[in-house]
Structures are given as structure tokens and as C-alpha cells.
C-alpha positions as CSV (number, residue, x, y, z in Angstrom):
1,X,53.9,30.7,14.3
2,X,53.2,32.0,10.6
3,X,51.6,29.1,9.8
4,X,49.1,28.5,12.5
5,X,48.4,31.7,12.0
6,X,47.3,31.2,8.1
7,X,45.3,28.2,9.4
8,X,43.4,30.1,11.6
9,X,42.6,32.5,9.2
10,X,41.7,30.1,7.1
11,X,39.6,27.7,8.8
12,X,37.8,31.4,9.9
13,X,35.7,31.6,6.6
14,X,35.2,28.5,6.6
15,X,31.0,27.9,7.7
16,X,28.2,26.3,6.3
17,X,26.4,28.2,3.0
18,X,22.6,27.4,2.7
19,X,23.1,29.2,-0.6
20,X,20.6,27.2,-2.3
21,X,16.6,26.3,-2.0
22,X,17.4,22.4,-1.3
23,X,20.3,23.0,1.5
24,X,18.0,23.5,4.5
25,X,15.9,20.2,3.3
26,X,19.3,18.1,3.2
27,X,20.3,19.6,6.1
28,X,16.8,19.2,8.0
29,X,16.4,15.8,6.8
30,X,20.4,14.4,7.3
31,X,20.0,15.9,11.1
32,X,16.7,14.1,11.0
33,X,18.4,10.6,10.0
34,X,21.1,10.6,12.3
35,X,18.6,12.3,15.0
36,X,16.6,8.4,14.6
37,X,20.0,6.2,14.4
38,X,20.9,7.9,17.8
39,X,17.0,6.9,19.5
40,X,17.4,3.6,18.0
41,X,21.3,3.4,20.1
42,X,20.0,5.1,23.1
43,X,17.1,3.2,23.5
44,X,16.3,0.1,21.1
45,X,12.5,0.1,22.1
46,X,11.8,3.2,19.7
47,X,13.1,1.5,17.2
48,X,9.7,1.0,15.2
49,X,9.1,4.7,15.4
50,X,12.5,5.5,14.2
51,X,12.9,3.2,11.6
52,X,9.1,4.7,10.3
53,X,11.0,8.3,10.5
54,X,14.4,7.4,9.1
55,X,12.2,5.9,6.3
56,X,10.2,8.5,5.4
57,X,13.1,10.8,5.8
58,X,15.4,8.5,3.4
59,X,12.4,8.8,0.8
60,X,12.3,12.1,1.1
61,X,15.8,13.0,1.0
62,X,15.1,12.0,-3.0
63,X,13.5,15.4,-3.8
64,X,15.0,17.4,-1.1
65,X,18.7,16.6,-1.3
66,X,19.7,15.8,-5.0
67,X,18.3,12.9,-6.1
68,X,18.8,11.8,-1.8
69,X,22.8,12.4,-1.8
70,X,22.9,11.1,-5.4
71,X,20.5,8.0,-4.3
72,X,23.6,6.5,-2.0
73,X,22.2,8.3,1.2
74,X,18.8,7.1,0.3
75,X,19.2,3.7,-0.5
76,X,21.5,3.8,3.0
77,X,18.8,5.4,4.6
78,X,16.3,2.7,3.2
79,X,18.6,-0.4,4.0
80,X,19.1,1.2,7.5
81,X,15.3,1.3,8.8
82,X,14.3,-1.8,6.9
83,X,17.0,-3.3,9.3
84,X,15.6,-1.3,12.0
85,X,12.2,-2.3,11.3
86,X,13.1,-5.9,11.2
87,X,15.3,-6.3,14.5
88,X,14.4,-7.9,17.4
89,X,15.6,-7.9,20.7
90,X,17.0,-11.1,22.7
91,X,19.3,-13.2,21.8
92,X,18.9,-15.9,18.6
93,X,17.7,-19.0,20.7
94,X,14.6,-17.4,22.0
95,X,13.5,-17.2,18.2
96,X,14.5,-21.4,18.0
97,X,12.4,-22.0,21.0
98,X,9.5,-20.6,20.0
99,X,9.7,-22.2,16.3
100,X,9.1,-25.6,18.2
101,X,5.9,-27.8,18.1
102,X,3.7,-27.3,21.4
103,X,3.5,-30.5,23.3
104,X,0.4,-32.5,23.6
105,X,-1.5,-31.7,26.3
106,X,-1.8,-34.9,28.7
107,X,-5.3,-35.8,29.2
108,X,-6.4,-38.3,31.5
109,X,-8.9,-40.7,30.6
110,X,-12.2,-41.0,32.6
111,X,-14.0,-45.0,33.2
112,X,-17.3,-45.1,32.0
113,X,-18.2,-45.4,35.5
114,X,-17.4,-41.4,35.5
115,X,-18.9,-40.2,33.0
116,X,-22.4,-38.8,34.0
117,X,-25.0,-39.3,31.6
């Protein structure tokens, strides 16, 4: 009983501290980031618009949030919307399909009775 009771008190000051002038940008742009991996989750069609977004957000994370989470979050945050960026729906043998030759149209010969001159 003693001890939950030291817990509680201490999890109690526990809270978050925006004690310095980057803290709300790494906040603002870490809430951003996962804010765009969530729309790409919920609904893959935004997924050009939040790769754009979780991008520009990775990039400026670098200035913002200590050199971007000491460049791990932004290189993540890079890697993440190039991957975004570069997904396509479907499955793989759509892509093989269209990478085929067109076939040759058939086109049927006219005598040169038919041909008007």
C-alpha cells in the first residue's frame, strides 16, 4: 500500500516541460509526423500529400528539434516519405502486365479492287 502510494506520488510530477525555445517545434513537428503515418494507414490515397508533409516536416525537424532527433528521426522521417512517395497500390503483377509489349494491331488487307482511287 506504501508503495503504490510513492508511485503515485511520483508519477504525479511527472509532465511534459517545454522549458526550452526548440521543444514546441519538436513537439509540433513529431505530432505532425506521426499525424501523416496515421493518413497514410487510414487511408492510402493521401499518401502523396503525406509523404510531401512528412518530408518537409522530417527536413525541418533538422533546425527545430536538435539537429532532427540527432539526424536519426530525420533520416527516418526522410526514408519514411520517400517510401511513401514511391508506393503503389495493387498487387505486384499488375506492374508485370503493364511492362509487356502491346500486341500488333490486326489489320486486314484490302484487294485493289477496294481501294477507291
Amino acid at each position: 500500500m506504501l508503495a503504490t502510494f510513492l508511485l503515485q506520488d511520483s508519477f504525479a510530477r511527472l509532465g511534459i516541460a517545454l522549458t526550452s525555445s526548440t521543444a514546441p517545434g519538436a513537439l509540433l513537428t513529431g505530432i505532425g509526423m506521426i499525424g501523416c503515418a496515421a493518413s497514410m494507414y487510414a487511408q492510402p490515397n493521401t499518401r502523396v500529400l503525406a509523404g510531401w508533409m512528412g518530408g518537409a516536416l522530417a527536413l525541418v525537424a533538422l533546425p527545430a528539434a536538435n539537429f532532427g532527433g540527432f539526424v536519426v528521426g530525420t533520416v527516418l522521417g526522410v526514408l519514411g516519405a520517400a517510401a511513401a512517395l514511391s508506393w503503389s497500390e495493387g498487387d505486384r503483377n499488375s506492374a508485370k502486365v503493364r511492362r509487356q509489349p502491346a500486341a500488333e494491331p490486326k489489320v486486314e488487307m484490302k484487294g485493289p479492287e477496294e481501294i477507291p482511287h
